[in-house]
C-alpha positions as CSV (number, residue, x, y, z in Angstrom):
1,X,76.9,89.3,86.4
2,X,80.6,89.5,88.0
3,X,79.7,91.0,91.5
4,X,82.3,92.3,93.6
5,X,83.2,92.3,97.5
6,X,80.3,94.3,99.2
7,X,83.8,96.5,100.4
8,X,84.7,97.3,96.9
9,X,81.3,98.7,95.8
10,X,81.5,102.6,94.0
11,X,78.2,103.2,95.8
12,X,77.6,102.7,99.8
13,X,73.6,102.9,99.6
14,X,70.8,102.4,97.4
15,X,67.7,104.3,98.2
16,X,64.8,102.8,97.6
17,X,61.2,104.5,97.8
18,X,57.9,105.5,96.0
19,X,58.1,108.6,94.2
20,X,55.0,110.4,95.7
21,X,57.6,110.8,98.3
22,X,60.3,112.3,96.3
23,X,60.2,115.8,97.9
24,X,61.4,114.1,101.5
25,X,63.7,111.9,99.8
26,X,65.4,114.1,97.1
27,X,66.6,116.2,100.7
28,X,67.8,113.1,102.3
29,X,69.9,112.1,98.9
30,X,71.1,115.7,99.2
31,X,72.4,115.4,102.8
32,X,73.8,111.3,102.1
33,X,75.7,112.5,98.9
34,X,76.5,116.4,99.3
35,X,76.6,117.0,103.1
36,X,78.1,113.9,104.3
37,X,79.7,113.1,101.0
38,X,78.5,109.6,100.7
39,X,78.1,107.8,97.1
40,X,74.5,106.9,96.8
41,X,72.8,105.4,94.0
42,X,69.7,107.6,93.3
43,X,67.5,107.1,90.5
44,X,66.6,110.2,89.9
45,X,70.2,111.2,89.4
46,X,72.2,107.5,88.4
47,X,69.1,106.0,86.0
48,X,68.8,107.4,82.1
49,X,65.8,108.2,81.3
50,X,65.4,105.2,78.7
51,X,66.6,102.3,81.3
52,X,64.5,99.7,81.3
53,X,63.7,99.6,85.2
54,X,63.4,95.6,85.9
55,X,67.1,95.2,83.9
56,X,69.0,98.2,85.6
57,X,67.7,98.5,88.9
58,X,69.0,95.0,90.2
59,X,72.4,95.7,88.3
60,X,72.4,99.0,90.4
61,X,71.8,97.3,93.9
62,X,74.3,94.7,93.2
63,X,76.7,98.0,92.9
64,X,75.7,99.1,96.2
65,X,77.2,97.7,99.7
66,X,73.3,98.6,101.6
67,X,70.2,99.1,100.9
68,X,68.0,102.4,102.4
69,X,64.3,101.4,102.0
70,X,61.7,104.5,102.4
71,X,58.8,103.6,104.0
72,X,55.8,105.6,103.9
73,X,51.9,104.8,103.3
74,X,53.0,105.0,99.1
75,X,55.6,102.9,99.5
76,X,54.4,100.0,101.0
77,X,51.3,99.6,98.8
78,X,54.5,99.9,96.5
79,X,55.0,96.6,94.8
80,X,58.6,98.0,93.3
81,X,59.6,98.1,97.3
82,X,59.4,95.5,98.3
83,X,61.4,93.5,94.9
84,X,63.9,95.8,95.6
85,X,64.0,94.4,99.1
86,X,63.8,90.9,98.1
87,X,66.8,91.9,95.6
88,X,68.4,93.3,98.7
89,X,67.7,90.2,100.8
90,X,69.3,88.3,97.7
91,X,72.8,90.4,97.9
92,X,72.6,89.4,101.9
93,X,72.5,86.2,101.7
94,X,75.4,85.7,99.4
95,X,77.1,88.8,101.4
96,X,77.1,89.0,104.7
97,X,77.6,92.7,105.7
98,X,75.6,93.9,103.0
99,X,73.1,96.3,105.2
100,X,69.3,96.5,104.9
101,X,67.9,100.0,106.8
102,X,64.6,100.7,106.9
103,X,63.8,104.7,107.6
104,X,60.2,105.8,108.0
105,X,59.0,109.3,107.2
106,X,55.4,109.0,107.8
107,X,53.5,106.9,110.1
108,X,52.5,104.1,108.1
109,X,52.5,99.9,108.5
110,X,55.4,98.1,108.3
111,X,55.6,95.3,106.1
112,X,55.4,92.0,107.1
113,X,58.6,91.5,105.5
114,X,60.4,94.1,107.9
115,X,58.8,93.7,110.5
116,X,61.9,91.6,112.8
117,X,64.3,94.3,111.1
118,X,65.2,97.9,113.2
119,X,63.8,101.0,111.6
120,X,65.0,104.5,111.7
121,X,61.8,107.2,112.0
122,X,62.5,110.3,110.5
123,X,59.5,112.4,112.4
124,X,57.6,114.8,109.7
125,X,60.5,113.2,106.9
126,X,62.9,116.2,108.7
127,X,66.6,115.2,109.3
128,X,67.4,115.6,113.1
129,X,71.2,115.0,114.8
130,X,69.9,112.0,116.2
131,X,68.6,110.3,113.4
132,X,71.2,111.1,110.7
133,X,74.1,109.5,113.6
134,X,71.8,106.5,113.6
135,X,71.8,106.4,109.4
136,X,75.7,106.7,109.6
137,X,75.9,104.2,112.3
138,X,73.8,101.7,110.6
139,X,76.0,102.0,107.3
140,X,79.4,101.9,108.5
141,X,79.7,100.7,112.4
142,X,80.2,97.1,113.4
143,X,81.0,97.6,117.0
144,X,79.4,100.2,119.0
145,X,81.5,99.4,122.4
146,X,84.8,100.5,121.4
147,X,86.1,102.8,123.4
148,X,88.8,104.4,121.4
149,X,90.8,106.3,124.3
150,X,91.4,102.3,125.8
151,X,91.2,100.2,122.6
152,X,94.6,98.8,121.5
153,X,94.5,98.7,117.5
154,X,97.5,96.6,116.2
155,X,98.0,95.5,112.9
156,X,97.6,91.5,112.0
157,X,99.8,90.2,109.0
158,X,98.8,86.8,108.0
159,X,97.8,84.3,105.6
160,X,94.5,83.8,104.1
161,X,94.8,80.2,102.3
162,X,92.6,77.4,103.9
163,X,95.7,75.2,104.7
164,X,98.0,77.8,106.2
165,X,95.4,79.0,108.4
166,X,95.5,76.8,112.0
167,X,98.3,79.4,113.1
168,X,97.3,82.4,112.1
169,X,93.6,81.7,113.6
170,X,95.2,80.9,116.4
171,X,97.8,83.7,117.1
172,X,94.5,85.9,116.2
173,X,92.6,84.1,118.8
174,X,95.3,84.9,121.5
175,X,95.5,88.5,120.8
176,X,92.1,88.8,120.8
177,X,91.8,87.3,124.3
178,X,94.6,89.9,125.1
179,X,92.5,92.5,125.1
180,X,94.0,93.4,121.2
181,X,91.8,95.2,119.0
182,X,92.9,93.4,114.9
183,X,93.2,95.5,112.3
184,X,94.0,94.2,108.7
185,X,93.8,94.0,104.8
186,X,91.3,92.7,103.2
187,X,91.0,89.2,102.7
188,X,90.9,89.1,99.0
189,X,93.6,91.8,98.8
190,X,95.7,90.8,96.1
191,X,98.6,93.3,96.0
192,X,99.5,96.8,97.4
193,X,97.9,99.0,94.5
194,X,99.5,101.5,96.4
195,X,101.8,101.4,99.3
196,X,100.7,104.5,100.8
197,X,97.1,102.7,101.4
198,X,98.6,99.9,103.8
199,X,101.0,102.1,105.0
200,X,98.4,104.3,106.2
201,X,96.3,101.4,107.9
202,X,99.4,99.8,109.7
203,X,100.5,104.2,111.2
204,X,97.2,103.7,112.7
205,X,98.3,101.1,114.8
206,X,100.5,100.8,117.9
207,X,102.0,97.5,117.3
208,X,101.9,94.4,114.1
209,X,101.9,91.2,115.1
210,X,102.6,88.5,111.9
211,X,103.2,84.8,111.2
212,X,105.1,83.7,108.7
213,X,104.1,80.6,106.4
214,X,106.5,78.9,104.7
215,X,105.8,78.1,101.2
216,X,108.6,75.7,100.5
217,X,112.4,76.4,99.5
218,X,113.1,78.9,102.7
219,X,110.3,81.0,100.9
220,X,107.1,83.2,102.3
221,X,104.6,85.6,101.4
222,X,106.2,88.4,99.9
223,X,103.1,90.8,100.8
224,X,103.6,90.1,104.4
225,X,107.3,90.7,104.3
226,X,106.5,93.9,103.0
227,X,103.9,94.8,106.0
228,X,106.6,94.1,108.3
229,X,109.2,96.2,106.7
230,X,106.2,99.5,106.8
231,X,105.9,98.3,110.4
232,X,109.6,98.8,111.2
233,X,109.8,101.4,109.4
234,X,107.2,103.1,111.1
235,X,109.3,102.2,114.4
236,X,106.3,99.7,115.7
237,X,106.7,97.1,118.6
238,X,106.3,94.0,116.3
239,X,105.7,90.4,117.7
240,X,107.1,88.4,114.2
241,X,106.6,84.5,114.3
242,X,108.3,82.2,111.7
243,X,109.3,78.9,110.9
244,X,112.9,78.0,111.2
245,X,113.2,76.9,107.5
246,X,112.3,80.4,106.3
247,X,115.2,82.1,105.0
248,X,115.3,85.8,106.0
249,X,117.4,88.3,105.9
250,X,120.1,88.7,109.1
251,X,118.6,91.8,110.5
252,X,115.0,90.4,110.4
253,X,115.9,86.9,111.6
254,X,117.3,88.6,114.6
255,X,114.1,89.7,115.8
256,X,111.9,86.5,114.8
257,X,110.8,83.8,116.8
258,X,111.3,80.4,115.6
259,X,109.5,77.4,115.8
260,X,109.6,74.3,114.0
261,X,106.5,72.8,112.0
262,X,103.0,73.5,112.0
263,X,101.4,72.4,115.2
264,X,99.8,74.9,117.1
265,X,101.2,73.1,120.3
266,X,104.7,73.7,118.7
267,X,103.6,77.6,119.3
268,X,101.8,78.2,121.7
269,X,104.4,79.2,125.0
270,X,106.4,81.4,122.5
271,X,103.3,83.1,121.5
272,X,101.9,83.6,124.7
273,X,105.2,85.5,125.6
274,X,105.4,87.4,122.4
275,X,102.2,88.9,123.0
276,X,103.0,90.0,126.7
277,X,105.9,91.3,125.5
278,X,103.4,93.2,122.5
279,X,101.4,94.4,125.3
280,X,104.5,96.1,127.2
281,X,105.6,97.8,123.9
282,X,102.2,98.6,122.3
283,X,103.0,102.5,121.4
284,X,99.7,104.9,121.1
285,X,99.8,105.4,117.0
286,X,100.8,109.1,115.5
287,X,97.7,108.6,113.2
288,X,94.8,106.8,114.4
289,X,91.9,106.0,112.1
290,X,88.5,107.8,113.9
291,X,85.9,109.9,112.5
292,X,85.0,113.1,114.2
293,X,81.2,113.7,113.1
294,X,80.2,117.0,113.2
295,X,77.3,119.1,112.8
């Protein structure tokens, strides 16, 4: 089976759990999908009624980008529980923020098998403020410490190939020890789709920093190029580093700094006073990319 990018997935959670407790967790798929309006694969709703359950249900949770396990005193003498988990400990090995959350709705034993792994309690299987901002927390949020009135988001165009990378690591590394927050494509992004979709990311931003790799015969990446152009567009402080051999046109050359080869030495003064210079322009964004949860 061709499995894509956890990031790609139609569906952001499986839920698995016995169904002796399908009262408790029909209402929590009814909150997930219809008041918070996030894709879940439920079998009650996603599997035909003539599936064959050991074929469909690992094809399901490879669609998925986590896993919600119900656990309840059914559940765990459940022996379908705890395949799905090992199904779900299969996807996290291969990928790495695919998300495991255990939620209990019933005092009951944990498995041995969760036992090192954070669990939600839902007390009497009821839905409480706090509990359903910790299940939205533990599907989406990486970084609990931002501060977003103090963060500085900017946008980071570079190369992905192994053998372009020293220089873009590195310029990442320096902004990151500037205080920058990164934000980027995806790594396996392999054209715009749609403008409007990295437009949107970069007007979220307050600044793109980018290195240029040169490809041979004055060229570069053409994707980055066009980044930079949203980025001016969008009137952005930019901090653009390229080689010399790149051929670009007269207005962007003007605002490039050049270096010559591949070194990171050959870099790193210029770099360290493009991103000081970054850090004076940095503009707060018109559009910046937070959720406001309400209830």
């Amino acid at each position: 089976m061709n499995e894509l990018p956890v990031h790609k997935r139609k569906f952001h959670a499986f839920l698995s759990h016995a169904h002796a407790d399908n009262k408790i967790v029909d209402n929590l798929n009814y909150w997930l999908s219809e008041a918070a309006g996030i894709p879940i694969w439920y079998d009650a709703r996603n599997l035909l009624a003539s599936a064959q359950i050991a074929t469909e249900l690992p094809k399901a949770i490879a669609q998925c980008r986590a896993m919600i396990i119900i656990l309840s005193e059914s559940s765990v003498a459940s022996g379908w529980v705890q395949e799905e988990y090992e199904a779900a400990v299969s996807q996290r090995t291969r990928f790495k923020d695919y998300r495991i959350i255990p939620v209990r709705i019933e005092e009951c034993d944990i498995p041995g098998f969760l036992e090192t792994t954070k669990w939600i309690d839902l007390v009497n299987g009821d839905l409480h403020l706090e509990t359903a901002n910790e299940l939205i927390a533990s599907l989406y949020y990486t970084n609990m410490e931002i501060k977003p009135e103090i963060t500085k988001d900017i946008y980071v165009s570079r190369t992905w190939r192994e053998s372009e990378a020293q220089l873009a690591d590195h310029m990442c590394h320096q902004l990151d020890k500037a205080g920058f927050r990164l934000i980027g494509d995806s790594e396996d992004q392999q054209a715009f789709e749609d403008g409007n979709r990295v437009r949107s990311i970069i007007s979220s931003c307050g600044g793109l920093a980018a290195i240029l790799p040169h490809r041979g015969a004055g060229n570069t990446s053409k994707y980055m190029l066009d980044e930079i152009e949203i980025a001016r567009d969008l009137h952005l402080p930019t901090l653009i580093i390229a080689d010399s051999s790149i051929q670009l046109p007269d207005d962007l050359a003007r605002s490039v700094i050049h270096i010559q080869g591949n070194e990171i030495n050959n870099v790193s003064d210029v770099l360290q006073a493009g991103i000081e210079d970054l850090k004076e322009m940095w503009k707060k964004p018109d559009y910046p990319h937070y959720i406001f949860f309400s209830h």
